[in-house]
MDAnalysis code that builds the backbone (N, CA, C; Angstrom):
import MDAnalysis as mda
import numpy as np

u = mda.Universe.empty(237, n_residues=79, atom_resindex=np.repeat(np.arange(79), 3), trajectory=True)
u.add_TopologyAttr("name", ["N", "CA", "C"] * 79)
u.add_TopologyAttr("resid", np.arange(1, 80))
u.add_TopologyAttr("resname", ["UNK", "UNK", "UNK", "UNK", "UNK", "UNK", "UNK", "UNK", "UNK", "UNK", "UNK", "UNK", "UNK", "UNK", "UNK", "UNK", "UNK", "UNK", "UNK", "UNK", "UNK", "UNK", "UNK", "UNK", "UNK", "UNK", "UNK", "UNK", "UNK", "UNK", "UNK", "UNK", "UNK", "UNK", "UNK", "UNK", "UNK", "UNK", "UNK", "UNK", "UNK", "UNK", "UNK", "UNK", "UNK", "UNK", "UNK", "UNK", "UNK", "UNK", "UNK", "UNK", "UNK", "UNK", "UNK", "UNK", "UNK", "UNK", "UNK", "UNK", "UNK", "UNK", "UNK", "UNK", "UNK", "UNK", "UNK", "UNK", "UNK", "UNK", "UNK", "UNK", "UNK", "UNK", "UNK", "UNK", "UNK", "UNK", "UNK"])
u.atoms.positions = np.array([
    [-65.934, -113.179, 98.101],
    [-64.635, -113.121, 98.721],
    [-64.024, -114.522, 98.707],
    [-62.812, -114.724, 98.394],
    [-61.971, -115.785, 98.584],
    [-62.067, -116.561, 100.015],
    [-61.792, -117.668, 100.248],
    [-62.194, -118.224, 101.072],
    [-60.756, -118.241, 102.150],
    [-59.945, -118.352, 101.349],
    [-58.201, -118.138, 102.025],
    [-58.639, -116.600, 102.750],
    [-58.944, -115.850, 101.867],
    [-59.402, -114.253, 102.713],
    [-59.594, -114.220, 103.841],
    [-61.200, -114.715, 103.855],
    [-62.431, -115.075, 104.736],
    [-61.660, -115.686, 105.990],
    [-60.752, -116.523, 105.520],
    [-60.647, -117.215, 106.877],
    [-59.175, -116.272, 107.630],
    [-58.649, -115.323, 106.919],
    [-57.771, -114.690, 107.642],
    [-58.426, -113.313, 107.990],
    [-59.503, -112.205, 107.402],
    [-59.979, -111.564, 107.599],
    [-60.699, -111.966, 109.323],
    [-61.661, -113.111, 109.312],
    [-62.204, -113.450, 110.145],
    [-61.573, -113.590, 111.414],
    [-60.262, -113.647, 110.830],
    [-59.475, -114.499, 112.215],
    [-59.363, -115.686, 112.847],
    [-60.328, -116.536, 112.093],
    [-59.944, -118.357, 112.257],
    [-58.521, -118.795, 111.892],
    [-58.144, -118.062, 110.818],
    [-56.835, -118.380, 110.836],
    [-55.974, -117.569, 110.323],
    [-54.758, -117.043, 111.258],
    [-53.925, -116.008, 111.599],
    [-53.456, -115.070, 109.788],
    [-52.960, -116.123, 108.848],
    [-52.459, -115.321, 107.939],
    [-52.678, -116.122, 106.915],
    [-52.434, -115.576, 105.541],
    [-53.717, -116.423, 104.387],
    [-53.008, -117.068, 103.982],
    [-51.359, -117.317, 103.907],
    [-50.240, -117.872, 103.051],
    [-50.897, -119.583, 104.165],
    [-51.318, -119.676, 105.145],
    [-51.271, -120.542, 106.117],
    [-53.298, -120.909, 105.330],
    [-53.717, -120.093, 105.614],
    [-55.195, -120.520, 105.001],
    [-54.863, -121.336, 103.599],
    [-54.260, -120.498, 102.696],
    [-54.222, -121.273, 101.249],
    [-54.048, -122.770, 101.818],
    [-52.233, -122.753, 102.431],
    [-51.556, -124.116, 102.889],
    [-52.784, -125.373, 103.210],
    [-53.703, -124.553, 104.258],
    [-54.821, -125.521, 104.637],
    [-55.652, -125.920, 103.508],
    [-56.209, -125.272, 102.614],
    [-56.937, -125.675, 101.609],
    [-56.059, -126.185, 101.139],
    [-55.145, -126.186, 100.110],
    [-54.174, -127.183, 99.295],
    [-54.009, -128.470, 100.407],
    [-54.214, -128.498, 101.644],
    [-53.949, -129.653, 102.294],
    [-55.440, -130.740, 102.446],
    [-56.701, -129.876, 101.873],
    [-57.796, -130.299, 101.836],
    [-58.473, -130.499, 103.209],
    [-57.370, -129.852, 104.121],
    [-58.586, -129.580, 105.563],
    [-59.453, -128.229, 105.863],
    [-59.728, -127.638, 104.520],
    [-60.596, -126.534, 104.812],
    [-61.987, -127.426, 104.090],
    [-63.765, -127.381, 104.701],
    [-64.225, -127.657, 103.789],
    [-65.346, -126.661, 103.587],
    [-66.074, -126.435, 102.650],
    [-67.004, -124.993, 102.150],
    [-68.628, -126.153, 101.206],
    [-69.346, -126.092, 102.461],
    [-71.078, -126.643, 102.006],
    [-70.475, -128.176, 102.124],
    [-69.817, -128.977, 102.972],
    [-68.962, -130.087, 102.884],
    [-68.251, -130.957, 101.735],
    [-67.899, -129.968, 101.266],
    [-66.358, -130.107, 99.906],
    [-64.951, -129.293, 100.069],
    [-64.230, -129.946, 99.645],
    [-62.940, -129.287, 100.168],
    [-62.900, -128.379, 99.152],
    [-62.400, -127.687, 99.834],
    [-62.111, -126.056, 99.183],
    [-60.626, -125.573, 98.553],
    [-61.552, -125.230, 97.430],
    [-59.666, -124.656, 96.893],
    [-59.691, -122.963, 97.531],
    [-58.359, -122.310, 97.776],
    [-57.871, -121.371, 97.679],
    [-58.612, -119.979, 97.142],
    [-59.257, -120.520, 96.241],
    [-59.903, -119.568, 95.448],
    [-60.934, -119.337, 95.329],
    [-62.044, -120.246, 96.275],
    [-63.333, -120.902, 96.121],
    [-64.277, -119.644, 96.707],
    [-65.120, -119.269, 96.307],
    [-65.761, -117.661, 96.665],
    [-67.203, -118.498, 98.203],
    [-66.839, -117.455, 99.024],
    [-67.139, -117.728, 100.437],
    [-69.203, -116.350, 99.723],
    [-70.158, -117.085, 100.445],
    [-71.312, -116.178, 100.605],
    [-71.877, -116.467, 101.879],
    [-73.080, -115.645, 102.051],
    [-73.158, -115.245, 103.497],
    [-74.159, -116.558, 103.418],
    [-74.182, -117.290, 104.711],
    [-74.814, -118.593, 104.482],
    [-73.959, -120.055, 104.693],
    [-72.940, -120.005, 104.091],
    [-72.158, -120.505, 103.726],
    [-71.541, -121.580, 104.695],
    [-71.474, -122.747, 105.009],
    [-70.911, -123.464, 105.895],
    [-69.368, -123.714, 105.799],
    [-68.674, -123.596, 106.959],
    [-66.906, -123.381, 106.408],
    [-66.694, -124.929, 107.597],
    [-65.809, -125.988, 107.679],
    [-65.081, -126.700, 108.301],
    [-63.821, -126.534, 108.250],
    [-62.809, -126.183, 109.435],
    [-61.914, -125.771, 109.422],
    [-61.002, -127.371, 110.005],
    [-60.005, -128.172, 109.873],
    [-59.743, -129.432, 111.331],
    [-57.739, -128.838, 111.143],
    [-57.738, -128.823, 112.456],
    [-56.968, -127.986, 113.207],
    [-56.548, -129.332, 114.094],
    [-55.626, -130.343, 113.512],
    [-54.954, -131.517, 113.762],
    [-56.542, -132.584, 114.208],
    [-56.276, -132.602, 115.765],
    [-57.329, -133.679, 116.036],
    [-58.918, -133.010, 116.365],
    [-58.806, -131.453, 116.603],
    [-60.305, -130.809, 116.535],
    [-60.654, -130.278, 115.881],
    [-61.734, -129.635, 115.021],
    [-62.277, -128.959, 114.004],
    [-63.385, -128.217, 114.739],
    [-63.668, -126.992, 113.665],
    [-63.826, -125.606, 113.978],
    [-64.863, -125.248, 112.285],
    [-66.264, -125.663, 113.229],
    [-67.396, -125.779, 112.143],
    [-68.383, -124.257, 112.442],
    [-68.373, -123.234, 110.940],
    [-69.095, -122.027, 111.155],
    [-70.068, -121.856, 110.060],
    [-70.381, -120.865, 110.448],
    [-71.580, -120.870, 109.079],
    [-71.233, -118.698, 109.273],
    [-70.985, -118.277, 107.798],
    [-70.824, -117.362, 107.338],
    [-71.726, -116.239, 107.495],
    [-71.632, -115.372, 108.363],
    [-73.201, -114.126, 109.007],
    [-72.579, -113.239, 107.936],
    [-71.564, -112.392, 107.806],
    [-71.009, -111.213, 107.025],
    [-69.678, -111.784, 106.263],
    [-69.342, -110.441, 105.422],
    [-68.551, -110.260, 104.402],
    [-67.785, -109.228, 104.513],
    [-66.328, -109.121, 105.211],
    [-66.398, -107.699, 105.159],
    [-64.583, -107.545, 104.654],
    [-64.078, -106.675, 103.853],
    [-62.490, -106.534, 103.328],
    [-62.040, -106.242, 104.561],
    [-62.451, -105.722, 105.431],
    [-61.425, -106.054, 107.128],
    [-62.350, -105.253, 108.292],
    [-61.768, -106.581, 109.425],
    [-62.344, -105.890, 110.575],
    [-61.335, -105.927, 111.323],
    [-61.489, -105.290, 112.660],
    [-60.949, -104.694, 113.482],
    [-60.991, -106.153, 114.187],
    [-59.721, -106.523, 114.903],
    [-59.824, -107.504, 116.012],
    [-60.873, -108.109, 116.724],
    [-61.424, -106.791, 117.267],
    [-62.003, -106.898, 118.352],
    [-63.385, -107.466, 117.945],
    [-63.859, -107.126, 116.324],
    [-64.869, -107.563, 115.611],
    [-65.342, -108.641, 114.872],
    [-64.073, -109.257, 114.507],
    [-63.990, -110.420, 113.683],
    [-64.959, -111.611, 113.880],
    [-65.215, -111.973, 115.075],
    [-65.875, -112.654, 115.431],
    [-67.146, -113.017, 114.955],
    [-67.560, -111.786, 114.670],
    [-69.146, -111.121, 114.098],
    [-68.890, -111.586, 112.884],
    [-68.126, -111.846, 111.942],
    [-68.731, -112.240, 110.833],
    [-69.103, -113.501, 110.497],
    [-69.189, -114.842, 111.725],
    [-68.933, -116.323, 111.823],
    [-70.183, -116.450, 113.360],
    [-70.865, -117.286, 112.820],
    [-71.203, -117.939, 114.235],
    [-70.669, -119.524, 114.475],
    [-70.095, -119.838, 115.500],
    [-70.275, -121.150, 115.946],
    [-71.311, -122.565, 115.710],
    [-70.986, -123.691, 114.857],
    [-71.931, -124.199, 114.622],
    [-71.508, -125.727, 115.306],
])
């Protein structure tokens, strides 16, 4: 799965036109390298998100083409 996906599927970040934006801005990073747009997300996977002055570090549990709100959560743990 795309990593722009991943991070709007998941719900870290609201909509993917805004995920891409972040990667082209080089504040997304994937195994600590910045990530393009297109960069394929696996389960394992370490994501850095920096969200002005705090950042938002996960590591990848699931894969899924969509979850429900209330679920999203589940596919990311807190690292």
């Amino acid at each position: 799965m795309r990593i722009d996906k991943y991070l709007k599927v998941s719900r870290i970040i609201k909509r993917r036109t805004v995920a891409k934006e972040a990667c082209d801005r080089q504040l997304v990073l994937l195994n600590g390298r910045a990530a393009k747009a297109g960069a394929e997300v696996a389960v394992g996977d370490d994501i850095r998100v920096m969200f002005g002055q705090s950042e938002l570090h996960v590591r990848v549990l699931s894969l899924a083409e969509s979850k429900r709100k209330e679920d999203a959560d589940s596919m990311y743990e807190l690292i």
